[in-house]
Gaussian input, Z-matrix of N, CA and C with variables (Angstrom, degrees):
# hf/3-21g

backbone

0 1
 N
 C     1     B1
 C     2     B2     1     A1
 N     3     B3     2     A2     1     D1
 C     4     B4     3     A3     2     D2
 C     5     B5     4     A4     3     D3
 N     6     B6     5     A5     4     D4
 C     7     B7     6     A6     5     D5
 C     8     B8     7     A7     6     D6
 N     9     B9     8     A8     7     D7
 C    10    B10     9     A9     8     D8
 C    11    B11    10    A10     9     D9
 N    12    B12    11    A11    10    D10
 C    13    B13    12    A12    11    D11
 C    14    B14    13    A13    12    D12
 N    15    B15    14    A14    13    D13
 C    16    B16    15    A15    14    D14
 C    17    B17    16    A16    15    D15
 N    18    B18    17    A17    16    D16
 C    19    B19    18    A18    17    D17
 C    20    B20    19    A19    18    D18
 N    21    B21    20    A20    19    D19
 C    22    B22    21    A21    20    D20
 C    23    B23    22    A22    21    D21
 N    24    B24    23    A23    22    D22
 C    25    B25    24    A24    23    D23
 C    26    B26    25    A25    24    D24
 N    27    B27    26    A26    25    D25
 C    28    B28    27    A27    26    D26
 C    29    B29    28    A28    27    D27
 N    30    B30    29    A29    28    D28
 C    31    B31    30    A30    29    D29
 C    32    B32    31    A31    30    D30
 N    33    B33    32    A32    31    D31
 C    34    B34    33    A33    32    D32
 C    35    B35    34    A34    33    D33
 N    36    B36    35    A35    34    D34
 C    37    B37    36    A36    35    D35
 C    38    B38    37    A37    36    D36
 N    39    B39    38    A38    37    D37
 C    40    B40    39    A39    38    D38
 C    41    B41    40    A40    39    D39
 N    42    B42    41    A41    40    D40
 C    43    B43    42    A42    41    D41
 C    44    B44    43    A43    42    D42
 N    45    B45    44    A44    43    D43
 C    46    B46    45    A45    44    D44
 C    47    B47    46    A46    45    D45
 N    48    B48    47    A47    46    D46
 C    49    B49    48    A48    47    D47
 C    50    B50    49    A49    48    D48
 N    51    B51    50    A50    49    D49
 C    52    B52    51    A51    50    D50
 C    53    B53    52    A52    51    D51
 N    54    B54    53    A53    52    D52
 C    55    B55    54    A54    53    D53
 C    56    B56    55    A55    54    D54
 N    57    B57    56    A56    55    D55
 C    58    B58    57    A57    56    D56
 C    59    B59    58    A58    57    D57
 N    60    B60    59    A59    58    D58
 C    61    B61    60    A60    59    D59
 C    62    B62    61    A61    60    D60
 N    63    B63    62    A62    61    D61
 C    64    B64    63    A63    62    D62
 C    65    B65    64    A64    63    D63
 N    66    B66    65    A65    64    D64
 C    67    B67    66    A66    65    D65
 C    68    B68    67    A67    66    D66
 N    69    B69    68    A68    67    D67
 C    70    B70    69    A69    68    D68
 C    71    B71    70    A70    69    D69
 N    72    B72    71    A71    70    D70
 C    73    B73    72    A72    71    D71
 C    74    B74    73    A73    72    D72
 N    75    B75    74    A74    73    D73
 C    76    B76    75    A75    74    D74
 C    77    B77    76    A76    75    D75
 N    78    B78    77    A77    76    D76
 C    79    B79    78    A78    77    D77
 C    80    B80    79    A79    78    D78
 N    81    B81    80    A80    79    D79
 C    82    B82    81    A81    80    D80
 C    83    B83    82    A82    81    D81
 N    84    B84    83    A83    82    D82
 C    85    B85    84    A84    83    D83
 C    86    B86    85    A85    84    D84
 N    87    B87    86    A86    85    D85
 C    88    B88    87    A87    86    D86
 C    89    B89    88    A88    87    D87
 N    90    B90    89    A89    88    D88
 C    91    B91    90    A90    89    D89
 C    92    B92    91    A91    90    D90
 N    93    B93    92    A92    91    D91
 C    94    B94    93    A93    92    D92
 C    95    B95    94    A94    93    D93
 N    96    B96    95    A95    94    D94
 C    97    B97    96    A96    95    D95
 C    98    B98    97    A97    96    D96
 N    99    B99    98    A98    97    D97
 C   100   B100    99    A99    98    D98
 C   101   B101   100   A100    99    D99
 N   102   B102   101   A101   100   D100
 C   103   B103   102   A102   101   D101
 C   104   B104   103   A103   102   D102
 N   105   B105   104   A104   103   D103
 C   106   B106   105   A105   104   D104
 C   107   B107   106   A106   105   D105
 N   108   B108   107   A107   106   D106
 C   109   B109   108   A108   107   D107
 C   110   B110   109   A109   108   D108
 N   111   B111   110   A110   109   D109
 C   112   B112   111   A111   110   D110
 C   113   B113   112   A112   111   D111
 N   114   B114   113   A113   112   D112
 C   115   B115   114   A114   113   D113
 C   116   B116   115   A115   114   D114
 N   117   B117   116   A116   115   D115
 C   118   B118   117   A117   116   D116
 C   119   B119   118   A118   117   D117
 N   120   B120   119   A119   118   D118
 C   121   B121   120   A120   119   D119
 C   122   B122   121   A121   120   D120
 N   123   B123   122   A122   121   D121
 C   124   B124   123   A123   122   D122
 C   125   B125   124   A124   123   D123
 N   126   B126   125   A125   124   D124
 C   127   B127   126   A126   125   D125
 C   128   B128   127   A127   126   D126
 N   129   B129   128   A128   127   D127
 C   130   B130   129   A129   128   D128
 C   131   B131   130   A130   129   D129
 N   132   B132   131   A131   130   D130
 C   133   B133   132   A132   131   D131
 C   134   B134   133   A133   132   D132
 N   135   B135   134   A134   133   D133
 C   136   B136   135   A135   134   D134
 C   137   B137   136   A136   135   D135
 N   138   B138   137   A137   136   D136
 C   139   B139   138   A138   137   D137
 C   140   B140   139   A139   138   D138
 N   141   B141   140   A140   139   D139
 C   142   B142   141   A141   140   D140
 C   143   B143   142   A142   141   D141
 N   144   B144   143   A143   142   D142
 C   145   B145   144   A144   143   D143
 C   146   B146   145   A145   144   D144
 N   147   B147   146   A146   145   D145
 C   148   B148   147   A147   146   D146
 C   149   B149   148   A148   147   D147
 N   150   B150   149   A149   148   D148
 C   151   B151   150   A150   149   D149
 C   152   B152   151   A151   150   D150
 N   153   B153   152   A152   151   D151
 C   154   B154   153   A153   152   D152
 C   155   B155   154   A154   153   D153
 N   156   B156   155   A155   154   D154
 C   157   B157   156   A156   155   D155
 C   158   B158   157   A157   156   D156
 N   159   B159   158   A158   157   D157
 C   160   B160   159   A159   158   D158
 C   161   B161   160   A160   159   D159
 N   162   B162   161   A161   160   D160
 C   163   B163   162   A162   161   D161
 C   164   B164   163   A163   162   D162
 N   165   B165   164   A164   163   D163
 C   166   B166   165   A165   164   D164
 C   167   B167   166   A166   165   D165
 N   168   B168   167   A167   166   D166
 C   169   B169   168   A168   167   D167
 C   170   B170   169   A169   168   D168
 N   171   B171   170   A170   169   D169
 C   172   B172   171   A171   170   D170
 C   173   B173   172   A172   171   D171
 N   174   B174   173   A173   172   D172
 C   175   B175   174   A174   173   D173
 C   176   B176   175   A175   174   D174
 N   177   B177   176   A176   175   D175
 C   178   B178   177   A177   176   D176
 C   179   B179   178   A178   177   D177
 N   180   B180   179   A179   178   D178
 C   181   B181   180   A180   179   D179
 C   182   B182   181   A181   180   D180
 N   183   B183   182   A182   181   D181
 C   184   B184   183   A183   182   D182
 C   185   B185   184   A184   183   D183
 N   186   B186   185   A185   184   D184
 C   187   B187   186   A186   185   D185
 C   188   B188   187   A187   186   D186

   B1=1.4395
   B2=1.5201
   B3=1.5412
   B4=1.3184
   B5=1.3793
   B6=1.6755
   B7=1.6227
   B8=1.3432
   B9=1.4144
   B10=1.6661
   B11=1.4356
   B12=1.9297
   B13=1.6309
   B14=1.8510
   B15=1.1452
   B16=1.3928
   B17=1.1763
   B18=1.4009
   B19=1.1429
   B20=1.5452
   B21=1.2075
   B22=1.4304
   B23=1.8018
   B24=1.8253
   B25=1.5430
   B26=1.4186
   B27=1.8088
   B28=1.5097
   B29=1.4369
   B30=1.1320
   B31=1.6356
   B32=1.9452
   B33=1.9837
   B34=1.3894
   B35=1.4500
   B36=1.0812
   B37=1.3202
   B38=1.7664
   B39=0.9265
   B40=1.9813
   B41=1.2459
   B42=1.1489
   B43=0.9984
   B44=1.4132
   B45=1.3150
   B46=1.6984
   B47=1.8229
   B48=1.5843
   B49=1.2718
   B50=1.6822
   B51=1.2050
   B52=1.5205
   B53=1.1654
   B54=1.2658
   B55=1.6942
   B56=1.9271
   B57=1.2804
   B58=1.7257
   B59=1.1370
   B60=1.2679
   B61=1.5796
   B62=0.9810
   B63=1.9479
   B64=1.2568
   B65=1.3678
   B66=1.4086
   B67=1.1638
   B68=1.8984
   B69=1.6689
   B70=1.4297
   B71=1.7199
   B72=1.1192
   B73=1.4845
   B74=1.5285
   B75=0.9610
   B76=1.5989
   B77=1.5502
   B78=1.5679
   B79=1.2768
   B80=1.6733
   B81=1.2439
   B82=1.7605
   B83=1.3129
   B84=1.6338
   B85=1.3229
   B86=1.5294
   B87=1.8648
   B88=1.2159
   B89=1.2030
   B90=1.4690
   B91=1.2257
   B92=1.6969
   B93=0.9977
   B94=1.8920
   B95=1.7340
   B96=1.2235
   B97=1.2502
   B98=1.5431
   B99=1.5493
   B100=1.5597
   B101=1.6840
   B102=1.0422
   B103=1.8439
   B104=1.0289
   B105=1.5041
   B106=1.5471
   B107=1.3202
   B108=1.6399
   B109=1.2643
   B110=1.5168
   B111=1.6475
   B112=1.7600
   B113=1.3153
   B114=1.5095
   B115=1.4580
   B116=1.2538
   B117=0.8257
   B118=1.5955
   B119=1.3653
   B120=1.5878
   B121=0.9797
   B122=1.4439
   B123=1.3177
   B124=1.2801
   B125=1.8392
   B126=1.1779
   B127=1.6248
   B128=0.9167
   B129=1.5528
   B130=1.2641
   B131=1.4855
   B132=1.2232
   B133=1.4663
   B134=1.9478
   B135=1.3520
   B136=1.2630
   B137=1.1829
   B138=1.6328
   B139=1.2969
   B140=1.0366
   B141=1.1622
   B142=1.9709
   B143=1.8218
   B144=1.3187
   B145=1.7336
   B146=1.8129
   B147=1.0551
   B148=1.0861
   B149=1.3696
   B150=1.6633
   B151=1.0010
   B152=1.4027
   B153=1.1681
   B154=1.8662
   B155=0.9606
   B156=1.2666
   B157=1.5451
   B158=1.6746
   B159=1.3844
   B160=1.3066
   B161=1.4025
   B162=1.5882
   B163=1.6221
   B164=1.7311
   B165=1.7378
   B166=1.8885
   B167=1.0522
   B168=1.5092
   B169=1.0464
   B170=1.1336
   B171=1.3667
   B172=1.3943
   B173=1.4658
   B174=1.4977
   B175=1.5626
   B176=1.4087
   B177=1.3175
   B178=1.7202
   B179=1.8927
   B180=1.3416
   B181=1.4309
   B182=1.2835
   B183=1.1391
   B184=1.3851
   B185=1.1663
   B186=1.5322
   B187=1.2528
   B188=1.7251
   A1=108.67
   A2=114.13
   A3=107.87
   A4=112.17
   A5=136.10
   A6=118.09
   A7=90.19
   A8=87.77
   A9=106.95
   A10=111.89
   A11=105.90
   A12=78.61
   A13=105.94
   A14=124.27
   A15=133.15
   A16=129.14
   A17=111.13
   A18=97.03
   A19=119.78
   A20=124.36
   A21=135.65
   A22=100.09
   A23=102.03
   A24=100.80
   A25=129.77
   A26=96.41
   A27=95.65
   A28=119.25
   A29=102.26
   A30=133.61
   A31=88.45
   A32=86.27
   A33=106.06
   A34=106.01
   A35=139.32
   A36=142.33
   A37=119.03
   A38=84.12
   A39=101.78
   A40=112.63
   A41=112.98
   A42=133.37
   A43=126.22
   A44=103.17
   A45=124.50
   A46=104.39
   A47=116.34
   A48=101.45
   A49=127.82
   A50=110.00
   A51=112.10
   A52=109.32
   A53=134.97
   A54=114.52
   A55=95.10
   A56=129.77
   A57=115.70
   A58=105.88
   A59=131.26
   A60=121.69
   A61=123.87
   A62=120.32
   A63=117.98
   A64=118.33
   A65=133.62
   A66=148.98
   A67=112.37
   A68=85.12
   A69=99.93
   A70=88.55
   A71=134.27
   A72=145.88
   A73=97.33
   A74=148.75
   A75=152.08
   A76=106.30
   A77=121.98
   A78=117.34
   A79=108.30
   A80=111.58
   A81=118.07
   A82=109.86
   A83=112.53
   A84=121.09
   A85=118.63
   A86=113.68
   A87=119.56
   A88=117.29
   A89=131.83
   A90=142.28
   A91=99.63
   A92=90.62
   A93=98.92
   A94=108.17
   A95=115.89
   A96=115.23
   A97=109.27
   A98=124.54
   A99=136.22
   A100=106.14
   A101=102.38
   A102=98.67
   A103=115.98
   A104=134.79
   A105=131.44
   A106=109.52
   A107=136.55
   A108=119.33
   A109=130.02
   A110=103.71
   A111=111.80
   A112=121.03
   A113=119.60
   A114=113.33
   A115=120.67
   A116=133.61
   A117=152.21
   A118=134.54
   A119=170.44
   A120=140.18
   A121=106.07
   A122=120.96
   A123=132.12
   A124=125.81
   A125=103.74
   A126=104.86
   A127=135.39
   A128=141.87
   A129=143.72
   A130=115.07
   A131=119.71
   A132=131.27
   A133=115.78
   A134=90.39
   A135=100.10
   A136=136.90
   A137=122.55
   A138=115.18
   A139=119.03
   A140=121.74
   A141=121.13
   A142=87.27
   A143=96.05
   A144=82.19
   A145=139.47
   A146=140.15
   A147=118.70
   A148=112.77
   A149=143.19
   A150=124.21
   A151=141.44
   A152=115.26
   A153=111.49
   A154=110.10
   A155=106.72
   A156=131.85
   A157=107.54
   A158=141.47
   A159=128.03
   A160=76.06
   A161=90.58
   A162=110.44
   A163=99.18
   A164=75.30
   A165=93.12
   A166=129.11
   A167=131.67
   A168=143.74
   A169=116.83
   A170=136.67
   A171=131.86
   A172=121.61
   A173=108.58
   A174=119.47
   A175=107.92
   A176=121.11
   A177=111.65
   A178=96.56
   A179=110.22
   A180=132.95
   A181=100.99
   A182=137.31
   A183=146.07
   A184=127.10
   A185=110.39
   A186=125.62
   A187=108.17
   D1=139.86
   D2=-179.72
   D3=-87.67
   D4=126.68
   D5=160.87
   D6=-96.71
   D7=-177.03
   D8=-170.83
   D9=-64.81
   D10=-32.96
   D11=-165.91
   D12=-67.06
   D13=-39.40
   D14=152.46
   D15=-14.36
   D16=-44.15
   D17=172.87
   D18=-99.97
   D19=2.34
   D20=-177.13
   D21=-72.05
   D22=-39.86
   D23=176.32
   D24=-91.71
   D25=3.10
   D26=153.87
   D27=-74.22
   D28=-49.50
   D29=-172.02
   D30=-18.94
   D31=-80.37
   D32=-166.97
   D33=-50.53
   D34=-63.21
   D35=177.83
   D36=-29.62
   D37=-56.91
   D38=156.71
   D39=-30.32
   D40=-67.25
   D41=-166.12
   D42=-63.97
   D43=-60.63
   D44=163.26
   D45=-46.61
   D46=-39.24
   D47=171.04
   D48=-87.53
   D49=-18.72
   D50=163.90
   D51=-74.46
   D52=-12.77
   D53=174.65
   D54=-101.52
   D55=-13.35
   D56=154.79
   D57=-58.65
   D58=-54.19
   D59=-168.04
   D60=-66.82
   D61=-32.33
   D62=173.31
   D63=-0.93
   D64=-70.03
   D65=-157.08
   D66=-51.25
   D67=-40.44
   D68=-149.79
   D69=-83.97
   D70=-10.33
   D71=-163.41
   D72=-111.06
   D73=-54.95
   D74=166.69
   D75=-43.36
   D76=-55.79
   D77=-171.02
   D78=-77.94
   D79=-6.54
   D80=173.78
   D81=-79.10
   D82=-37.60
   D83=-172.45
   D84=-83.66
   D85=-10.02
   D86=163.21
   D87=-85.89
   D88=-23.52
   D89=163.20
   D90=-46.27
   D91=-82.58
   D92=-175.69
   D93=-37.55
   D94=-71.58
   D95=176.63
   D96=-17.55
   D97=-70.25
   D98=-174.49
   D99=-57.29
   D100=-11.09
   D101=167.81
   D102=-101.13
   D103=-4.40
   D104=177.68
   D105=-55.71
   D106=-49.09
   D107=179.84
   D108=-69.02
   D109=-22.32
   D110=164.04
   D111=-72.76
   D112=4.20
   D113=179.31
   D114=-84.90
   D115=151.23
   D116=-179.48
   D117=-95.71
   D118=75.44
   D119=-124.64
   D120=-102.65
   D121=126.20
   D122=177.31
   D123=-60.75
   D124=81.48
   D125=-178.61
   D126=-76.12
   D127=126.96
   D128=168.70
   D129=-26.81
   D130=124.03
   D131=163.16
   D132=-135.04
   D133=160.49
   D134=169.80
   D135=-121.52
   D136=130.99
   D137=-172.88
   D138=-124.66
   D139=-147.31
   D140=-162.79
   D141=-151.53
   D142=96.74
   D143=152.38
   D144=-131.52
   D145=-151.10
   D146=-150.59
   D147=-158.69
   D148=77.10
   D149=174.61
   D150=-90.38
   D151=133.35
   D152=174.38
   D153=-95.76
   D154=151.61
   D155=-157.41
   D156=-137.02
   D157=151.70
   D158=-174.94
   D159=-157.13
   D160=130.87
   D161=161.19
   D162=-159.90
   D163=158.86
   D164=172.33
   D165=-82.55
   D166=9.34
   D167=-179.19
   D168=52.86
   D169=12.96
   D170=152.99
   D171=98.39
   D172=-9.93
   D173=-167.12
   D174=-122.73
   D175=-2.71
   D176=179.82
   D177=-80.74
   D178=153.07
   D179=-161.65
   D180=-156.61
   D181=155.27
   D182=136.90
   D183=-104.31
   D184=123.38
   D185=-166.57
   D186=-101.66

């Protein structure tokens, strides 16, 4: 269970690690940036599809 004082040293702890990573989150976000002109926008379409199904219908027995 979290109490407060607990959670005040998650809080901070949090914190102390999102500003280490900084780094690691900036160089992801320059990656992405350099793909904005290769992107594509994904459009709604419609299709027709079709599933099969196989069953025994419930009544074979052996007699």
């Amino acid at each position: 269970m979290l109490d407060t004082p607990s959670h005040a040293v998650l809080k901070s702890q949090i914190q102390i690690q999102i500003g280490q990573d900084m780094h690691i989150l900036e160089g992801l976000r320059d990656e992405v940036r350099q793909l904005g002109s290769t992107v594509r926008r994904i459009l709604p379409r419609t299709s027709t599809s079709i599933s099969l199904v196989g069953t025994d219908g419930g009544n074979n027995r052996i007699q």
